[in-house]
C-alpha positions in Angstrom: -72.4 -31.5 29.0 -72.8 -29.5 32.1 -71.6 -25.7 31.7 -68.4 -26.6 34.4 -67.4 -29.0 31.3 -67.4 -26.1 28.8 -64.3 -25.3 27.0 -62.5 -21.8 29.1 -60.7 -20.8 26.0 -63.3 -17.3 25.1 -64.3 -14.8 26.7 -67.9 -13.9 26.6 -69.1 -10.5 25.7 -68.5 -7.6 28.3 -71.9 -6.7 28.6 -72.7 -9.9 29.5 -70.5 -11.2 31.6 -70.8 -9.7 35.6 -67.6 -9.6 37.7 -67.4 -10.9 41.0 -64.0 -11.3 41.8 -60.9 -9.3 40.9 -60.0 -10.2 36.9 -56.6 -9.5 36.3 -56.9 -9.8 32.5 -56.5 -6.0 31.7 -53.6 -5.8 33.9 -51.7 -8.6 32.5 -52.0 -6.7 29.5 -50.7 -3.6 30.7 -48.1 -4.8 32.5 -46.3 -5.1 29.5 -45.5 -1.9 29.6 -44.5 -1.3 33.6 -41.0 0.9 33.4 -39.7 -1.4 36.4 -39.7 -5.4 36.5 -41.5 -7.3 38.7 -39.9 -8.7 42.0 -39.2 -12.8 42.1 -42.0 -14.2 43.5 -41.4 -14.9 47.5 -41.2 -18.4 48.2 -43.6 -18.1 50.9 -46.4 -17.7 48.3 -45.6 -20.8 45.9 -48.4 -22.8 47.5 -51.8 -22.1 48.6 -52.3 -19.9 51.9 -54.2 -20.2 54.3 -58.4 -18.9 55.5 -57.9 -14.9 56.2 -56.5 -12.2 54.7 -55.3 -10.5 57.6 -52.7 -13.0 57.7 -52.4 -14.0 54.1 -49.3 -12.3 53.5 -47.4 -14.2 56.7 -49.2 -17.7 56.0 -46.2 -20.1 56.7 -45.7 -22.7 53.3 -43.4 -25.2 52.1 -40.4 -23.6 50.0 -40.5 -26.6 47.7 -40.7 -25.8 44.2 -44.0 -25.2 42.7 -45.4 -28.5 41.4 -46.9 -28.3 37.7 -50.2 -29.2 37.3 -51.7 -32.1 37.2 -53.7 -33.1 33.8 -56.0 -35.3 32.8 -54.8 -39.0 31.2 -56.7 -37.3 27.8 -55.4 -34.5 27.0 -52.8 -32.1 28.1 -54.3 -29.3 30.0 -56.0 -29.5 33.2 -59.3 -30.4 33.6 -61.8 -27.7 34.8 -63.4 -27.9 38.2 -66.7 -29.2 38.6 -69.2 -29.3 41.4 -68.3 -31.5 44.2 -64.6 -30.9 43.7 -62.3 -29.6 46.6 -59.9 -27.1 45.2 -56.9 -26.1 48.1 -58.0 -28.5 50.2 -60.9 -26.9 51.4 -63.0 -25.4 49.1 -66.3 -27.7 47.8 -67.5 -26.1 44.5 -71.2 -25.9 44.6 -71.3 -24.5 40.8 -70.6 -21.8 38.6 -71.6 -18.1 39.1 -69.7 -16.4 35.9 -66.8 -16.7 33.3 -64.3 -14.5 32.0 -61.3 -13.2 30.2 -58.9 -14.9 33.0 -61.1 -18.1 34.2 -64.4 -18.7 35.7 -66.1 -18.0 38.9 -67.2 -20.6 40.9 -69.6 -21.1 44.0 -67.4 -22.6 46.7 -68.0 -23.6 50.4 -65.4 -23.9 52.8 -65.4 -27.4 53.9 -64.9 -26.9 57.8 -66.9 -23.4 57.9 -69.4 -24.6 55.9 -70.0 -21.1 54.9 -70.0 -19.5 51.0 -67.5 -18.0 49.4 -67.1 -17.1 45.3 -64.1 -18.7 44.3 -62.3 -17.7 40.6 -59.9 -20.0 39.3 -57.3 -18.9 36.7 -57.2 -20.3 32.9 -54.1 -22.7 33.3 -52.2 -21.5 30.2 -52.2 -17.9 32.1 -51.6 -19.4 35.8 -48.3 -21.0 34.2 -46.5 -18.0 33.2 -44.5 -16.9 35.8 -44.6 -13.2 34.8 -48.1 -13.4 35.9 -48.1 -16.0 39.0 -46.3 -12.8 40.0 -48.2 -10.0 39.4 -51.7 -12.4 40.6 -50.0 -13.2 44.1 -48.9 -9.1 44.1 -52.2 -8.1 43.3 -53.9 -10.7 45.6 -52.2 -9.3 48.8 -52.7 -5.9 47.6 -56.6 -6.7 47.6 -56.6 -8.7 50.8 -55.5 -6.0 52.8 -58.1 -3.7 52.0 -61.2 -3.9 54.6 -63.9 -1.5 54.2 -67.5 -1.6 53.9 -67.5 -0.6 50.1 -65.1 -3.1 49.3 -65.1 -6.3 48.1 -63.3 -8.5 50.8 -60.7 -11.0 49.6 -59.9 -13.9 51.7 -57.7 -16.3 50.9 -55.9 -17.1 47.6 -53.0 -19.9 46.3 -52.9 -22.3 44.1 -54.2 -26.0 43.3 -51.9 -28.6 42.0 -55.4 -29.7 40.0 -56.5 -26.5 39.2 -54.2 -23.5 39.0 -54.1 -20.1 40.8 -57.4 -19.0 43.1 -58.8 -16.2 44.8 -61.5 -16.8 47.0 -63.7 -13.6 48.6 -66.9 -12.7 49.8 -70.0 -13.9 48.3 -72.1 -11.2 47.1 -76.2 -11.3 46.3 -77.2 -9.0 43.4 -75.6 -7.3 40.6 -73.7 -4.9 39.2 -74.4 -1.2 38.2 -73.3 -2.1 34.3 -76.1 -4.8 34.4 -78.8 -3.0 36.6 -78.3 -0.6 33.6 -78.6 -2.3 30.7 -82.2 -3.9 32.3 -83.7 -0.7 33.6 -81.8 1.9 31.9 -81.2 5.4 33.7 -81.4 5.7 37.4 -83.0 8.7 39.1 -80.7 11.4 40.0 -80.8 10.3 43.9 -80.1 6.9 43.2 -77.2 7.8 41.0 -76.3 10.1 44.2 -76.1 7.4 46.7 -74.2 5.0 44.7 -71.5 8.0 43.5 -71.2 8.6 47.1 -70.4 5.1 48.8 -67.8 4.4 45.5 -66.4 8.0 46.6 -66.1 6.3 50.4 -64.6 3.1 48.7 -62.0 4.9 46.6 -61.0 7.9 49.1 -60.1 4.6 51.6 -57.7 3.1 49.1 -56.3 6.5 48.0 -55.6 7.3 51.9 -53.2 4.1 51.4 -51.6 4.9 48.4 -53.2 3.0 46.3 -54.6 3.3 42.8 -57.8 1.3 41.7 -56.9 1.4 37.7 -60.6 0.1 36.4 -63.4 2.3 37.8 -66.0 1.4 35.8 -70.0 0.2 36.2 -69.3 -3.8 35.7 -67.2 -2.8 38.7 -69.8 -1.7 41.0 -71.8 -4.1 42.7 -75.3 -3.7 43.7 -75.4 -6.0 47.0 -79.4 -7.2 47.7 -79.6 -7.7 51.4 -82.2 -7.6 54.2 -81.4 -3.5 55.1 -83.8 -1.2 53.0 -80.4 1.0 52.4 -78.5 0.6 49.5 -74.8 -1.2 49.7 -72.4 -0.5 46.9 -69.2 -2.5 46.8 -66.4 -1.7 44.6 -64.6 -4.3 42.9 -61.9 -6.1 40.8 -58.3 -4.6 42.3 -56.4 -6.2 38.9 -54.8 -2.7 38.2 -54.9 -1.6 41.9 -50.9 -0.8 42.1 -49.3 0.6 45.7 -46.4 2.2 43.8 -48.5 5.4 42.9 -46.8 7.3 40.1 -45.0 4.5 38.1 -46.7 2.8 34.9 -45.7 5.3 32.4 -45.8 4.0 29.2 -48.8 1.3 29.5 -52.0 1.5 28.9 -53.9 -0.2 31.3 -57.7 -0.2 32.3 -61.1 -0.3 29.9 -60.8 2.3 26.9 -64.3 4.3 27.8 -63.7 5.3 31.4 -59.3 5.8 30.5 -58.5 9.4 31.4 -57.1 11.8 28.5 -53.4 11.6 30.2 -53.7 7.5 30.5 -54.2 7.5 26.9 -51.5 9.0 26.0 -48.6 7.1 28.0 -49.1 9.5 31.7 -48.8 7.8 34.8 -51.6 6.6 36.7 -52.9 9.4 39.1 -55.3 9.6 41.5 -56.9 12.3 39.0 -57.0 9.4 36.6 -59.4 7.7 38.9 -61.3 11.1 39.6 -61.9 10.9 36.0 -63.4 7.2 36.1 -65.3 8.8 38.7 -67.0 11.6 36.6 -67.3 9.0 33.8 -69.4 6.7 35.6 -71.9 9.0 37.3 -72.0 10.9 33.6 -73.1 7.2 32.5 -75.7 6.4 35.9 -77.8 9.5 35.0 -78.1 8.7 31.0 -77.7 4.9 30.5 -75.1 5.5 28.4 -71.9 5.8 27.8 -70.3 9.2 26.5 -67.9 7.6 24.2 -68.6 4.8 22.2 -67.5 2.9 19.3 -64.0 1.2 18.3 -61.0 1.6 20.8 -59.4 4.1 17.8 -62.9 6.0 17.9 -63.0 6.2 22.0 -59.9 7.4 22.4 -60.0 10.1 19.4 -63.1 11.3 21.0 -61.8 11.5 24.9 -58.5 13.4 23.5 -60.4 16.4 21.4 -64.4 15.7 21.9 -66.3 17.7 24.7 -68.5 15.7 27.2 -72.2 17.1 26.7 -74.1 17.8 29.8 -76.3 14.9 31.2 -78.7 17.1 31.6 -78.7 17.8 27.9 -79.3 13.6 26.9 -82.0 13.0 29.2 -85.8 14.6 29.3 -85.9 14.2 33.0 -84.7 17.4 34.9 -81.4 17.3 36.5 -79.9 19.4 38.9 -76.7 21.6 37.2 -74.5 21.1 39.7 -74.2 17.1 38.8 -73.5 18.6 35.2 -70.5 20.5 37.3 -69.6 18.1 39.5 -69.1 15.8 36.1 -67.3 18.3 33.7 -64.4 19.0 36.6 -63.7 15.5 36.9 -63.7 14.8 33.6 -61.7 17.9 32.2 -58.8 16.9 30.0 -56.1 18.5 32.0 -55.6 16.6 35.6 -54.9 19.7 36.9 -57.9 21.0 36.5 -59.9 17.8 38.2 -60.9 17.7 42.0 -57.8 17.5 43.7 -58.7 14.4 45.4 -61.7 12.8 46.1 -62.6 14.4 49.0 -63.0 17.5 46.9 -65.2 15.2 44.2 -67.1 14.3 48.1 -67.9 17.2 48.6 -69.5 18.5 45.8 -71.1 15.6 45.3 -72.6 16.0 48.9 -74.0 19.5 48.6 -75.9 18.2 45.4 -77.4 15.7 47.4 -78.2 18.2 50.3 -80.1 20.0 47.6 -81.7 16.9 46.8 -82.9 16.6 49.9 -80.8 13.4 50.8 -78.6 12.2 53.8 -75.3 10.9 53.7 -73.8 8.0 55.7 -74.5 5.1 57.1 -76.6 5.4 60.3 -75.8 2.7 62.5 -79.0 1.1 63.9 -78.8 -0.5 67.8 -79.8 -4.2 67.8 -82.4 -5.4 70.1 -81.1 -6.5 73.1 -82.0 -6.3 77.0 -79.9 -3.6 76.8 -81.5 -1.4 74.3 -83.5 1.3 76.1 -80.2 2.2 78.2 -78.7 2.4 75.2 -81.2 4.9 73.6 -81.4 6.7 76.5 -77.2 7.3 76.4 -77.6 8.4 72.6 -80.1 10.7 74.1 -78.5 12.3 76.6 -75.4 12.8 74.6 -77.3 14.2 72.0 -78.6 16.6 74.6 -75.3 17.6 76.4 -74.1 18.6 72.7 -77.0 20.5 72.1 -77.1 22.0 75.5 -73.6 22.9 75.6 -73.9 24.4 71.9 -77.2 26.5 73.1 -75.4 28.2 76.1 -72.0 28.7 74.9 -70.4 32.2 75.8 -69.1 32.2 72.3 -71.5 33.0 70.2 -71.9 30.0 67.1 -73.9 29.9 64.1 -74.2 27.7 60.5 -75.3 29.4 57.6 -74.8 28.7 53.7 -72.9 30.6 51.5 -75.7 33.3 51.0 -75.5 34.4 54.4 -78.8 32.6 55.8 -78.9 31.1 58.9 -79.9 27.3 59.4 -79.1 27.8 63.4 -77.3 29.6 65.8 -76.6 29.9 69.6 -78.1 32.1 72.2 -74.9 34.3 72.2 -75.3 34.3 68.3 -78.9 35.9 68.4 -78.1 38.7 71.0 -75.1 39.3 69.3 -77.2 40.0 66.1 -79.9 41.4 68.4 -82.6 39.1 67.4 -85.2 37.0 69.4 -86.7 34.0 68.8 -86.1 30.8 66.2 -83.0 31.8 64.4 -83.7 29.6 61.6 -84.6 32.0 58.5 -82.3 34.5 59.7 -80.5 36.4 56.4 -77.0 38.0 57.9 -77.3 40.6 55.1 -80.3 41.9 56.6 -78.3 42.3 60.4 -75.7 44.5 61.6 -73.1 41.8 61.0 -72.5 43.7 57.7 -71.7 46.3 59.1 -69.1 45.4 61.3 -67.4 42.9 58.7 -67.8 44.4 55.1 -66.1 41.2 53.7 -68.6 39.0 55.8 -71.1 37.5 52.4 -67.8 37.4 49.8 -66.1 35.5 52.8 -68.8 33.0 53.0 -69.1 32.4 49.4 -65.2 32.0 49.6 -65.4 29.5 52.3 -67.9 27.0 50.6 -65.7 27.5 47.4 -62.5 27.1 48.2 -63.1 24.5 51.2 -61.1 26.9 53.1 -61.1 28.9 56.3 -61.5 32.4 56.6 -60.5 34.3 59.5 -60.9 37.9 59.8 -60.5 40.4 62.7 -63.5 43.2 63.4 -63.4 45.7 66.5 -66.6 46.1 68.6 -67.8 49.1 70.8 -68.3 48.4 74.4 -69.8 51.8 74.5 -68.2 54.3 77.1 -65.3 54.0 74.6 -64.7 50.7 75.0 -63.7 48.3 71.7 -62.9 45.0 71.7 -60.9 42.9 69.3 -62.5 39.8 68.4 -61.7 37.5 65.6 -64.4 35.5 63.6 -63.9 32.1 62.3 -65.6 30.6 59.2 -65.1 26.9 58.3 -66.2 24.6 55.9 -68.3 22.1 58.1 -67.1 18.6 57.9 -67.8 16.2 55.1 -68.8 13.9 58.0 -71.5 16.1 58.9 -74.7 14.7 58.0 -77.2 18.2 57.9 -74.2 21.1 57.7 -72.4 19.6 54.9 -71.6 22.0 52.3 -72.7 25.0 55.3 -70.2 27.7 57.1 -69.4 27.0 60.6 -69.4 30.5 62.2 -68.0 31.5 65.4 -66.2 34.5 67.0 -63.9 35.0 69.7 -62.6 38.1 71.4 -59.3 38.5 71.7 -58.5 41.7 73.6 -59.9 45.3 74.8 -58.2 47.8 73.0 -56.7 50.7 74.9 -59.3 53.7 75.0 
């Protein structure tokens, strides 16, 4: 018997099993507990939709009742899909990539496009219950109408009159974090970095739409194998992703090790609870481990009243304190006390990996084309009007770090300071600038801190009596800054001369 004609009825052991599309089974379970009920299910949605999400939501479909599914003369559920079947009418299944709590995931190709997709099918005694047709259709659109880089695409979904509800998405090469884990244990600090940091981009994009992700957690981070010597990270399975942000008190939704302190006690979801995840899982990348272990009784006794230890403290291999503070504010027990969004987490997380020595971002590389060395030659020529403009600038303009030294700085800069030459090196302590602005280093500090801008006002000599107001401006350089990040951007402007 060939492994599509196994029996669907258990679920095989989580460390095992590797997710590729969004499994609802945890949020089924939770949604016993949801304070509101659920919304009929439109009629628009009670038959399979059509190739793209962009449009899945306004796919036109019979309003007929839902037919039941069609069983086999045998027995009385349906049968399971098997390779050469066509499931909504245009999906071939090629075989089987995985099998969970809520069905199995299959290897599909469109049967026009003739390109790939991974298809999961949902067990038939679950797809029946309406309670759940509903949430799986509300939790399908939700999923389709996230596009981004780090996340999982969903493309179509419906349902079979042979086999149930389906969700079909992207088919992704490689494996997850939870799996690269348990074969090569630990990863290396920078590694760790780099996959933190493309999850951060993933979840920061879904938080900017008011949405929670519910289950962030390492079988939920895919490792994507492709041709590009960089990394991709794609977050997955959206089954406790809810748009109403704030609502769910009283349930307790998402997988016991990486539930935050609040969730476990009846709280709301929060995007603090997924800041917590967030700490959780890079607690778990630098280890191999997970902090809290044991019975679902044991977990959650030791979340509510144990303290995380340090990673630094479980592994031989130095690591860097700030990941050991980056980790303990996203994990600590009162939300309150978390990063205030994950910008904040961001940005931490990138000044660790400045000291590190690493970049941030994706940098976008031209393909060849006829057209390629005009196209270098605009990148550099832009690249030398900003730095042109930057060097000359009346104003004078510097970046430092919080200790006051100087990565670069402006010709108006250095003869403000009165120094020649390089101004890399430069410490501000050892100028004038002190002088002038007593506050200037606890500013600085304050700056990188807080996240915050600083703006102070100093008065200047002329000579001959002359003073001039001037204000200087200290910002936190952009998390989209790909050398300053975590730096002060520096600048002053004069705003008057004073009266003698």
């Amino acid at each position: 018997m060939s492994s599509e004609d196994e029996d669907e009825g258990s679920a095989p052991d989580r460390d095992v099993h590797e997710t590729l599309l969004p499994s609802l089974h945890l949020s089924v379970l939770g949604g016993v507990g949801l304070a509101e009920p659920l919304t009929p299910l439109p009629e628009s949605l009670s038959y399979p939709l059509g190739l793209g999400s962009s449009t899945a939501g306004q796919a036109a479909a019979s309003a007929a009742p839902v037919a039941p599914l069609r069983t086999e003369e045998s027995g009385n559920r349906p049968r399971g899909a098997r390779t050469g079947d066509l499931i909504g009418g245009r999906y071939v299944v090629e075989g089987q990539l995985g099998r969970g709590g809520m069905g199995r995931v299959l290897r599909v190709r469109h049967q026009v496009l003739g390109k790939p997709f991974a298809l999961k099918l949902i067990k038939a005694p679950i797809a029946t219950d309406p309670r759940i047709r509903e949430m799986f259709y509300r939790e399908a659109r939700l999923a389709s109408a996230l596009t981004h880089d780090n996340i999982c695409s969903i493309v179509d979904f419906g349902q079979d009159p042979d086999f149930g509800l389906f969700m079909v998405m992207e088919l992704l090469d490689g494996q997850t974090v939870h799996s690269r884990l348990r074969t090569g244990g630990r990863l290396a600090p920078k590694v760790a970095c780099d996959i933190m940091w493309q999850v951060g981009e993933a979840l920061r994009y879904i938080h900017s739409r008011a949405i929670l992700h519910g289950d962030v957690k390492t079988e939920n981070i895919f490792l994507v194998r492709g041709a590009s010597q960089r990394r991709t990270v794609k977050l997955l399975d959206f089954g406790l992703a809810r748009p109403d942000l704030g609502k769910g008190a009283g349930s307790v939704d998402g997988t016991p090790e990486y539930l935050a302190p609040e969730r476990i006690k009846g709280a709301p979801a929060s995007p603090a609870s997924d800041i917590y995840a967030l700490g959780i899982v890079f607690w778990e990348l630098l280890t191999g481990k997970l902090p809290f272990t044991g019975d679902l009784e044991e977990v959650f006794k030791q979340a509510l009243t144990a303290d995380l230890p340090p990673a630094s403290k479980q592994v031989d291999e130095e690591i860097d304190e700030r990941a050991d503070e980056i980790i303990a504010r996203a994990t600590a027990r009162d939300p309150a006390d978390r990063h205030p969004d994950v910008a904040a987490f961001m940005y931490e997380l990138r000044t660790l990996m400045n000291m590190l020595g690493m970049e941030t971002g994706v940098r976008r590389r031209s393909s060849p084309s006829m057209d390629g060395t005009r196209e270098r030659r605009e990148v550099d020529h832009r690249a030398k009007a900003a730095s042109e403009i930057f060097q000359w600038a009346p104003l004078p303009l510097a970046c430092v770090d919080a200790t006051g030294r100087v990565r670069i700085a402006n010709q108006a800069f250095l003869e403000f300071i009165g120094v020649a030459g390089d101004a890399g090196g430069i410490e501000l302590r050892d100028s004038g600038f002190c002088e002038v602005c007593p506050t200037l280093l606890d500013d600085l500090k304050a700056v990188v801190a807080k996240h915050a801008i600083v703006k102070r006002v100093i008065y200047l000599s002329e000579g001959g009596g002359s003073v001039v107001e001037a204000a200087i401006v200290m910002s936190p350089a952009p998390m989209s800054t790909e050398v300053t990040a975590g730096e002060v951007h520096l600048a002053l402007h004069p705003l008057r001369a004073m009266p003698r």
